[in-house]
C-alpha positions as a LaTeX table, in Angstrom:
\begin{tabular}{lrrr}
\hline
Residue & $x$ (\AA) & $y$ (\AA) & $z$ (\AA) \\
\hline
Unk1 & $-24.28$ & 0.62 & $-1.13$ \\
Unk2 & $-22.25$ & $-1.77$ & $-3.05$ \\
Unk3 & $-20.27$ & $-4.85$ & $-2.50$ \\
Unk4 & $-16.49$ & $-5.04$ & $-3.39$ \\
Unk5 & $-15.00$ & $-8.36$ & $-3.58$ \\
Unk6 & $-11.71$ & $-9.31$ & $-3.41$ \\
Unk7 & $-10.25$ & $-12.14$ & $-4.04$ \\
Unk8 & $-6.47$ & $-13.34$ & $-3.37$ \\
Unk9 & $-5.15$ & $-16.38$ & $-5.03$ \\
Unk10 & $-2.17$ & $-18.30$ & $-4.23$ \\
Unk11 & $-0.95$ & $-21.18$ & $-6.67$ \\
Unk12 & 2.27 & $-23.42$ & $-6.88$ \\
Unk13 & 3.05 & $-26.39$ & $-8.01$ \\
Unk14 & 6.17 & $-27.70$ & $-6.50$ \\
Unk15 & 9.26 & $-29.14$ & $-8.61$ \\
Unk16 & 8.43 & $-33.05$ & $-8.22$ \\
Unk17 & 5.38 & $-32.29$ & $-10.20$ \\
Unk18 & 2.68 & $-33.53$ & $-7.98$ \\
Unk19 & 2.50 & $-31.72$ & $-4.86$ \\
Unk20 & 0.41 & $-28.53$ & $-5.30$ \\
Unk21 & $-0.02$ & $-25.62$ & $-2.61$ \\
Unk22 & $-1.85$ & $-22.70$ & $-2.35$ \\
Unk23 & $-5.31$ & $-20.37$ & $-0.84$ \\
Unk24 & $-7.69$ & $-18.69$ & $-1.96$ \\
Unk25 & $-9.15$ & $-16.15$ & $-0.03$ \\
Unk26 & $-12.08$ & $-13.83$ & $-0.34$ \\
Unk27 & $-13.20$ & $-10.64$ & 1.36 \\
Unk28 & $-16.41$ & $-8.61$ & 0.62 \\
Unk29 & $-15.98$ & $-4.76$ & 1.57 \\
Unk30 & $-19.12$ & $-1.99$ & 1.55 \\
Unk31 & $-18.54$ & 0.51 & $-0.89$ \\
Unk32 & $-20.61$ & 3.08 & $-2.29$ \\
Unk33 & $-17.53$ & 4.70 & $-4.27$ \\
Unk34 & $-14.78$ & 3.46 & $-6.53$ \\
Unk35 & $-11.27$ & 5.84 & $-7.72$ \\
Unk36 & $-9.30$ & 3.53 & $-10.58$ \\
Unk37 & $-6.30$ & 5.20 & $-12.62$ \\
Unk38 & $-3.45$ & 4.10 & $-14.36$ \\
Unk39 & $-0.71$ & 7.31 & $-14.00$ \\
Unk40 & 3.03 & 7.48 & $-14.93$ \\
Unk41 & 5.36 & 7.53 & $-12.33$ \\
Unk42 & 8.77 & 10.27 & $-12.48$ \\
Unk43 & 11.83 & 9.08 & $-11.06$ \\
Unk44 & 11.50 & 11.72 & $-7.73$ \\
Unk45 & 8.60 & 11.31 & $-5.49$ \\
Unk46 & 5.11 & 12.25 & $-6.63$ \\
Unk47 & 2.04 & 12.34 & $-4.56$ \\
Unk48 & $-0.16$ & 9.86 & $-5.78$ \\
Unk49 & $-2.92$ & 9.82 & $-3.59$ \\
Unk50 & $-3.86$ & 11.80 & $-0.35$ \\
Unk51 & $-6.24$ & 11.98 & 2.39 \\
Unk52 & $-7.83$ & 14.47 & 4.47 \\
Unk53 & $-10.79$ & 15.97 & 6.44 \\
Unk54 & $-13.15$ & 16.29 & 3.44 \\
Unk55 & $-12.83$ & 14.74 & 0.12 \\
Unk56 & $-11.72$ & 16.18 & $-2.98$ \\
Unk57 & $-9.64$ & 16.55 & $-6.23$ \\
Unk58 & $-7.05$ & 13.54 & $-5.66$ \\
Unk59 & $-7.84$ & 13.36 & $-1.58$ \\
Unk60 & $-9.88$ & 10.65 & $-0.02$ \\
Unk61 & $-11.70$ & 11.64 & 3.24 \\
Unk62 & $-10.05$ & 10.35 & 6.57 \\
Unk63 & $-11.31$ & 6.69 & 7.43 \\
Unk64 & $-13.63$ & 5.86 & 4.46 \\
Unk65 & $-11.17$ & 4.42 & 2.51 \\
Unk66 & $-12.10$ & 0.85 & 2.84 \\
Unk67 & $-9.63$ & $-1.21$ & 0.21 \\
Unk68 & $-6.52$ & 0.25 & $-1.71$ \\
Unk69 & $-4.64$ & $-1.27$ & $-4.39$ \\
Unk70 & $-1.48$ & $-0.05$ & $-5.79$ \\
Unk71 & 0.03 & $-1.90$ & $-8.57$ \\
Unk72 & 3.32 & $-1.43$ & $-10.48$ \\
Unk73 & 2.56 & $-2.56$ & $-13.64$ \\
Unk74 & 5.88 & $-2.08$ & $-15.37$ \\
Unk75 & 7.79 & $-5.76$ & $-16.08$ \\
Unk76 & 11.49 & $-4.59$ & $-15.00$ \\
Unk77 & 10.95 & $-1.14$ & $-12.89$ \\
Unk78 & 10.88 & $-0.64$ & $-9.17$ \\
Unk79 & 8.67 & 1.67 & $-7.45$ \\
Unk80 & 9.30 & 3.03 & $-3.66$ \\
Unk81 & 6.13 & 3.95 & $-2.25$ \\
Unk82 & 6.47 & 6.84 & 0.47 \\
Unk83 & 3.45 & 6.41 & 2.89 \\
Unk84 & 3.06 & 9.61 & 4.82 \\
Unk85 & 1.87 & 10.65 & 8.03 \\
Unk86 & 1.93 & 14.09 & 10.14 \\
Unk87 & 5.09 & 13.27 & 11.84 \\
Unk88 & 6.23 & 10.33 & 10.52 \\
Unk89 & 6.31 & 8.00 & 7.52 \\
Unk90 & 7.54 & 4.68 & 6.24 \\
Unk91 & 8.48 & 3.20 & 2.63 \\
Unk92 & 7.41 & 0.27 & 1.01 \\
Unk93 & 9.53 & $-1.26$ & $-2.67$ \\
Unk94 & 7.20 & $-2.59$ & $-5.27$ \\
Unk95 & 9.15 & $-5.18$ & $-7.18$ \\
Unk96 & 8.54 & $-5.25$ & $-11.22$ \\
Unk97 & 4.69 & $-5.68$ & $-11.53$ \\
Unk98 & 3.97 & $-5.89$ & $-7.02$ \\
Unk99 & 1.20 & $-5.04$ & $-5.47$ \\
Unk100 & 0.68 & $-3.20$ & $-2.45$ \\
Unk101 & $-2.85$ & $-3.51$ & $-0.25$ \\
Unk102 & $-4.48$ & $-1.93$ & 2.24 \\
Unk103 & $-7.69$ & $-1.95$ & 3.73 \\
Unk104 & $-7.75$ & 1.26 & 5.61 \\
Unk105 & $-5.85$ & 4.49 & 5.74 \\
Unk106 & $-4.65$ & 4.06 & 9.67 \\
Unk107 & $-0.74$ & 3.60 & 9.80 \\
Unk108 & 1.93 & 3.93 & 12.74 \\
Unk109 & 6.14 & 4.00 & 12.01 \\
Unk110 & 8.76 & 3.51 & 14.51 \\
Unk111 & 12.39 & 3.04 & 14.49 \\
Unk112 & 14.20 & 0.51 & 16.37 \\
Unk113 & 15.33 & 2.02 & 20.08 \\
Unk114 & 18.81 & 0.12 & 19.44 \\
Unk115 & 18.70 & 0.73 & 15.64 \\
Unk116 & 22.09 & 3.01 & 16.35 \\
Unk117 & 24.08 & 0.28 & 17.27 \\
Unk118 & 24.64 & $-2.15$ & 14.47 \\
Unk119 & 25.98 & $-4.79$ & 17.10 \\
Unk120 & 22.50 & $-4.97$ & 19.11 \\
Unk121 & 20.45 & $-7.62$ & 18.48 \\
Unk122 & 17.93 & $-5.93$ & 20.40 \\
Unk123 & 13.98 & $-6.38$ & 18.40 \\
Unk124 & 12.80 & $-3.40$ & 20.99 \\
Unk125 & 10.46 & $-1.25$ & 18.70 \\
Unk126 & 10.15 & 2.42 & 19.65 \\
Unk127 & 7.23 & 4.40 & 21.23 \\
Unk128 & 3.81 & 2.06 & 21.82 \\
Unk129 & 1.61 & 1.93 & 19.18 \\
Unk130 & 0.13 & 4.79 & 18.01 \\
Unk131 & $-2.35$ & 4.50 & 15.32 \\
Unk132 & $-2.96$ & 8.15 & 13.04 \\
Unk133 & $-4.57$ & 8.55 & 9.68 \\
Unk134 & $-2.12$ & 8.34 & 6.64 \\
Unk135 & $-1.34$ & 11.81 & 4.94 \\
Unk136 & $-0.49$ & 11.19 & 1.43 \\
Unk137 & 1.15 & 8.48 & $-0.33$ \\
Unk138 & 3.77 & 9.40 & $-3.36$ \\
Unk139 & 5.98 & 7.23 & $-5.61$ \\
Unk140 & 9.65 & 7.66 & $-7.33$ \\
Unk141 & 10.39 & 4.96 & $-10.29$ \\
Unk142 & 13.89 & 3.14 & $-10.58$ \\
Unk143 & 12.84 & 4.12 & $-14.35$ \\
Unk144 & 10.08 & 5.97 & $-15.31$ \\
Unk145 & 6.66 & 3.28 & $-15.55$ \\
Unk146 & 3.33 & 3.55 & $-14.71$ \\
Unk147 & 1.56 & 1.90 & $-11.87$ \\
Unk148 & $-2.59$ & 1.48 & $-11.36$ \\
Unk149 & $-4.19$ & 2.45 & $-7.81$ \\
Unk150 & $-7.53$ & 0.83 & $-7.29$ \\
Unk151 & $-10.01$ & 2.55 & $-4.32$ \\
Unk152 & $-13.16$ & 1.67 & $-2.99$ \\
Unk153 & $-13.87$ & 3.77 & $-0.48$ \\
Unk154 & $-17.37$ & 5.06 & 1.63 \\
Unk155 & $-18.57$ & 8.61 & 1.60 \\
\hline
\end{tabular}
C-alpha cells in the first residue's frame, strides 16, 4: 500500500499590500494504484474515464477510486465535464486551466421540484438523496485542448 498526498494551497495577498489570506490543507489517501494521462479533448463529448464492476482498459472498478483529478490544462479553452450515472447525470464547466476533484466515485443529481416555474423562489431539491456509483465521465472542448486526469485508486 502506498500513501497519496494531497495538498491544496490557497494564497492572496489583498490590494493594500499587507493583508495576506489563505490555507493550506493536506490529505493522505491509501493507494496501491495510480492512472495519470494527458489526452486531447474533441469539441463533442468523449468518454474519458469510466467505472464498473471489474476493472479494465479505461474503467476503474466501482468504489476503489479513492482521489480523482481532472485538469484542463489549456490557457483560454473551456471544458464541460458530463458526469454520468445509470439514470441520471450532471455537468460540471472547467474554466481555462480548472480543476475538478473528487475523492470517490459516489454521485446523486436532482432537479429543482419548482425548477418549471421561473417565478418560484422555491430551493426544494427533488427526490431524497440517493447516493449510486458514477458511470462514466466524458468531456466536449469550447476548442479543441487537452486536459490531464490524475487517479489513485485501490484494487
Amino acid at each position: 500500500m502506498a500513501t497519496l498526498t494531497i495538498t491544496h494551497t490557497e494564497s492572496v495577498s489583498l490590494g493594500d499590500g499587507t493583508t495576506e489570506r489563505g490555507t493550506t490543507n493536506i490529505k493522505t489517501v491509501d493507494i496501491n494504484e495510480v492512472d495519470h494521462r494527458i489526452m486531447d479533448v474533441p469539441t463533442s463529448y468523449s468518454t474519458i474515464i469510466k467505472f464498473g464492476a471489474t476493472a479494465g482498459a479505461g474503467t476503474f472498478k466501482d468504489d476503489t477510486v479513492k482521489y480523482l483529478r481532472i485538469t484542463n490544462l489549456d490557457p483560454s479553452a473551456t471544458v464541460t465535464l458530463r458526469v454520468k450515472g445509470s439514470s441520471k447525470e450532471y455537468f460540471v464547466k472547467l474554466e481555462a486551466e480548472g480543476h475538478y476533484i473528487i475523492y470517490n466515485n459516489d454521485f446523486d443529481a436532482h432537479e429543482n421540484k419548482d425548477s418549471c416555474n421561473p417565478d418560484s423562489t422555491s430551493e426544494t431539491v427533488g427526490d431524497a438523496e440517493s447516493l449510486a456509483n458514477i458511470d462514466l465521465i466524458a468531456a466536449k472542448a469550447s476548442t479543441a485542448c487537452q486536459i490531464e486526469y490524475f487517479i489513485g485508486s485501490q484494487d
